[in-house]
N, C-alpha and C positions, 0 to 999 in steps of 0.2 A: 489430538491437536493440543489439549490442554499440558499434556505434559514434557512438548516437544519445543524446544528451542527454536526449532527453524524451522518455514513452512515452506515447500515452494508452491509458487503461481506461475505457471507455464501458460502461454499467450495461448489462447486459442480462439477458435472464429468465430466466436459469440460475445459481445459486447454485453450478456447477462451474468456473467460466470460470478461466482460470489467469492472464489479463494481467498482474494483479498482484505474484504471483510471477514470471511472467517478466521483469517490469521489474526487480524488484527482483536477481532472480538477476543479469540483464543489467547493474546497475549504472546502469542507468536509470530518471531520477527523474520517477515518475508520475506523468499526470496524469489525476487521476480527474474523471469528467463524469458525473454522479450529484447528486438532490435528496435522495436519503435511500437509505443504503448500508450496512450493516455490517459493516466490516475483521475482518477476522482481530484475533485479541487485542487489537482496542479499547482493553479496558479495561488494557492493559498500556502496550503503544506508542501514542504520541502522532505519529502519523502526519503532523503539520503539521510536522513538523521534517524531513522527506526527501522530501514528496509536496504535489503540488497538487490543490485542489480548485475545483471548478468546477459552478456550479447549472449546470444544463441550459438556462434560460432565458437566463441568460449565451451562453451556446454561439452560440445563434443570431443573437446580435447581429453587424451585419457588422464582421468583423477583429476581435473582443475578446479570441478566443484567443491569435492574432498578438500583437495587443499586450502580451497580459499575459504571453506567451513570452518575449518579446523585449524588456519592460521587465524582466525576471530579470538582476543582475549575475553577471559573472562566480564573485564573491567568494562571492554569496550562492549559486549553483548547488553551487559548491565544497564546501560547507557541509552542503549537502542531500544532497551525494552521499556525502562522509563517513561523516554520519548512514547512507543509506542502505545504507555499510556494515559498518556496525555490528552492523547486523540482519538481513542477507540471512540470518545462520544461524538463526533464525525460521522459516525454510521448508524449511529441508535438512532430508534424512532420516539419519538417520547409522546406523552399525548396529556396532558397539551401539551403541543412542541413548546420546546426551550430553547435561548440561545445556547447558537454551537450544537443542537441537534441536527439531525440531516435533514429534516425540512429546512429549517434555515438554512445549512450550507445550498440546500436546491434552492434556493429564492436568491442567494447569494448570487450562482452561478448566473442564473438567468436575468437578475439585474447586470455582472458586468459582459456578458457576451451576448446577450438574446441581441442588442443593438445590433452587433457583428454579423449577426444569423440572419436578421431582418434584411441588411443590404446586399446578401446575396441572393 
């Protein structure tokens, strides 16, 4: 992973899958294959700034991946990798936590949605 530009994260039916993070940890900029996913802190990170996304119905088209890899400029990859580390500390653990470590972003999440959770 360390030496690959592009990771994919394919959806699959476990809500533990770590690809993500390991892309990200990896410095490698994801590419997610999913019609309906929800990232980590969302509603924080704007994930189209370091990660690709990709319908599933797309997928199957012949070479559309290829393509759409490989029409990526350099400039523009650059960019997204940047980004992508920006954030990698998003997912680290630190200890003691630190802001902007993933204990905070969890305490994060659960101060603004755990209300939402509670009223269902």
């Amino acid at each position: 992973m360390h030496s690959s530009k592009f990771c994919l994260d394919i959806a699959s039916d476990t809500p533990s899958s770590n690809r993500l993070i390991d892309a990200i940890a990896s410095h490698c900029v994801p590419v997610i294959i999913s019609d309906d996913i929800e990232l980590p802190y969302e509603d924080v990170i704007d994930y189209s700034q370091f990660c690709i996304s990709v319908r599933t119905s797309n997928v199957v088209k012949e070479k559309f991946l290829l393509n759409l890899i490989t029409s990526i400029k350099n400039d523009e990859w650059t960019r997204m990798w940047k980004r992508l580390k920006e954030v990698e500390n998003f997912s680290e653990f630190q200890y003691p936590s630190r802001e902007g470590d993933v204990i905070q972003m969890i305490w994060q999440v659960v101060v603004r949605k755990g209300p939402l959770m509670i009223g269902h």
